[in-house]
N, C-alpha and C positions, 0 to 999 in steps of 0.2 A: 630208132633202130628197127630195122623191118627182118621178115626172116624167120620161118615156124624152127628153127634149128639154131641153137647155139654153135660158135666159128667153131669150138673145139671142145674136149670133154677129158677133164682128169683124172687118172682113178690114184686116188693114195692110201695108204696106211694113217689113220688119226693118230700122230704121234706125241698131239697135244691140241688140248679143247681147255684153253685157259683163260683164267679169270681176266676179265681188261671192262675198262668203265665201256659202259652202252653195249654190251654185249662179251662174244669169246673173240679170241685167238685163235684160230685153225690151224695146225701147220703142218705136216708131216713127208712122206717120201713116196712116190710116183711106186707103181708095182703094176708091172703086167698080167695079162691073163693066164701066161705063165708062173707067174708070181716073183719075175727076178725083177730087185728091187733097184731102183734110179736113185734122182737126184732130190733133196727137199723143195718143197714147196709150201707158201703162206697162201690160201685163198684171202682175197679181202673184197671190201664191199666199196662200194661207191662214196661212202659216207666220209665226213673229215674224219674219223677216229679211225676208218678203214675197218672197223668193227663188225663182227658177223654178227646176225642175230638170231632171235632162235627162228624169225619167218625165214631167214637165208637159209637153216641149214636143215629146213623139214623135209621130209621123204614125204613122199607121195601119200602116206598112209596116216598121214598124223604126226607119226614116232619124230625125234628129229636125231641127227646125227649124233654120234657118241665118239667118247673118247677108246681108241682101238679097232673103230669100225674101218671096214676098207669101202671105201665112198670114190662113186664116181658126181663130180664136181660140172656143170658147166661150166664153160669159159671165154670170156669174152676177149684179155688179148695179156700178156705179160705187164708188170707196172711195176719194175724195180725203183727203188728210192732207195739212195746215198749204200749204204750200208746192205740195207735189204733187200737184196737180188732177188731174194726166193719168190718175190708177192709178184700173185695172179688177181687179176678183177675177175670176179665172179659178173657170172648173169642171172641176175636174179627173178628173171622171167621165170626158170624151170625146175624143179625138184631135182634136188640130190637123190642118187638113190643107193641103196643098199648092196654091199656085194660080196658079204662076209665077214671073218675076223679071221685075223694074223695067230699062229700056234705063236706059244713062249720061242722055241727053239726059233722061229722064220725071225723074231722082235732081236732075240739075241746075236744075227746073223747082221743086224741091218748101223751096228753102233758104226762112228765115223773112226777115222783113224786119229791114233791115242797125240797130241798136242795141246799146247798152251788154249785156254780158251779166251781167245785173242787179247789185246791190251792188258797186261795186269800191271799193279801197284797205284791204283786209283780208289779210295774206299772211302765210304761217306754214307750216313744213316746206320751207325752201329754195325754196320757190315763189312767184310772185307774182300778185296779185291772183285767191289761190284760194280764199277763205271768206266768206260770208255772216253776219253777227251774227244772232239767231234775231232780232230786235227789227225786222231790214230787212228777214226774208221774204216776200215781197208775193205771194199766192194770185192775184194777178191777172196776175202776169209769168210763174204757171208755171214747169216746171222742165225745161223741153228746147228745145234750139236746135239750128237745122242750119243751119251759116255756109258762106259760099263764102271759101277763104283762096287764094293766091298762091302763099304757102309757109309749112309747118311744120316743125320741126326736133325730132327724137324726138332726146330724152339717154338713153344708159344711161350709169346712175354707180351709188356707193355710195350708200345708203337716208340718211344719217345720220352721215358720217364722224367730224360732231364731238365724237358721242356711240358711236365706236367700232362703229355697223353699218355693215357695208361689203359687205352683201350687194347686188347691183345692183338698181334697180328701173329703171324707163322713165319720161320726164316728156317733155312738146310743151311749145314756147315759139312764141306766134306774135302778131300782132300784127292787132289786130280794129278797127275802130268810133274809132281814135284812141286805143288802149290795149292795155299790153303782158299779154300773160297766159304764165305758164307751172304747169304743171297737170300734176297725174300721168294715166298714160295706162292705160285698164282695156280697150281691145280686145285681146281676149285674144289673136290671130293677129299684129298687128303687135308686140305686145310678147314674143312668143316669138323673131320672127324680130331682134327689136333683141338681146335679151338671146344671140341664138344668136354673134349678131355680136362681144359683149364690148363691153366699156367704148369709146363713143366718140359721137358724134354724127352724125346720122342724117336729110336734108334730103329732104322730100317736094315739090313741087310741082303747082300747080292741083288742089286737092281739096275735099273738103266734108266737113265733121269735124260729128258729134253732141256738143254740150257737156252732161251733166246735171247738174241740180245737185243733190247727194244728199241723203238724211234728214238731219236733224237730227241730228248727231253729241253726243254724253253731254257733249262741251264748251263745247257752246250754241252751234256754227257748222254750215252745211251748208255741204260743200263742192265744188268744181266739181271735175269732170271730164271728160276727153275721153274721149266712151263708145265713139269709134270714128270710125276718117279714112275716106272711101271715095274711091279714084283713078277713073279713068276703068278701068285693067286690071281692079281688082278687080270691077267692076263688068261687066267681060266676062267675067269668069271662069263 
């Protein structure tokens, strides 16, 4: 690829920097200079796991991108797959750079309109209504939501206890659109502080959580996740 310029350059709201093997998950919503906000967007990387790393997503100055920052992304051309419309290939020639942070109120303004989050009645791994059949993916619903919830309840428990893993992971249970979901949880900040905490249960209130629904898994479901809760603190922070 020749060319001191990348084709095009996106600036979004980090509406999720989540946990994924070899690296994060990027995702969030396009916002102008003026700050009225678009459509979501996944950067991803060249890589099979499509995985960003932390060299993808340094700024110029060392720092690397963060969860809420508003980033302007280089980009090399659109790369939807099945389900996942939102993913952009990054160019990984050029630093990200910095270009503010979003107030609570702009984060509060930006949630999608209130519906099912797509497929439900498919549960599997102690969870409930967390998988997609590949046969129900609909390219047209997309693969990220940003919901306003009441309250969500972060579990740390054992992974698997019936099958003898008892190592802890983190899973949210909350209640959306008329329907109960509980889902593992990949922001990687609040699942540090759950699992710091040890085995128990963990009640957030009035937040806005990132739901995505991931690749297509080898067992022909994709399935959801909470890619990340944002409070009103965190968002002052």
């Amino acid at each position: 690829m020749t060319g001191t310029q990348p084709k095009f350059i996106e600036r979004i709201v980090c509406l999720a920097n989540s946990r994924k093997p070899l690296g994060r998950c990027i995702a969030g919503k396009r916002i102008d200079s003026n700050s009225k906000v678009g459509t979501w967007i996944r950067p991803i990387s060249a890589q099979q796991s499509h995985a960003i790393s932390e060299d993808d997503r340094r700024y110029q100055d060392g720092h690397t991108a963060q969860f809420l920052d508003i980033i302007e992304i280089p980009c090399i051309e659109p790369r939807p797959t099945l389900h996942q419309t939102e993913n952009a290939l990054i160019d990984d020639r050029f630093y990200w750079e910095l270009k503010g942070r979003p107030t609570w109120k702009q984060l509060q303004a930006m949630v999608d309109a209130p519906g099912p989050l797509w497929a439900n009645g498919y549960s599997a791994y102690y969870n409930q209504n967390n998988r997609v059949p590949e046969a129900l993916l609909d390219p047209q619903g997309g693969s990220l939501k940003l919901i306003p919830l009441d309250r969500i309840v972060l579990h740390a428990g054992p992974k698997a206890p019936d099958f003898g893993n008892m190592k802890l992971i983190v899973r949210a249970s909350f209640d959306f659109a008329g329907q109960h979901y509980k889902l593992d949880l990949t922001d990687p900040e609040l699942e540090k502080e759950c699992l710091n905490k040890g085995n128990g249960d963990y009640e957030l209130k009035s937040v806005l959580a990132c739901i995505s629904l991931a690749e297509l898994h080898t067992d022909g479901y994709a399935y959801k996740v909470v890619a990340s809760i944002i409070t009103e603190q965190r968002a002052s922070s």
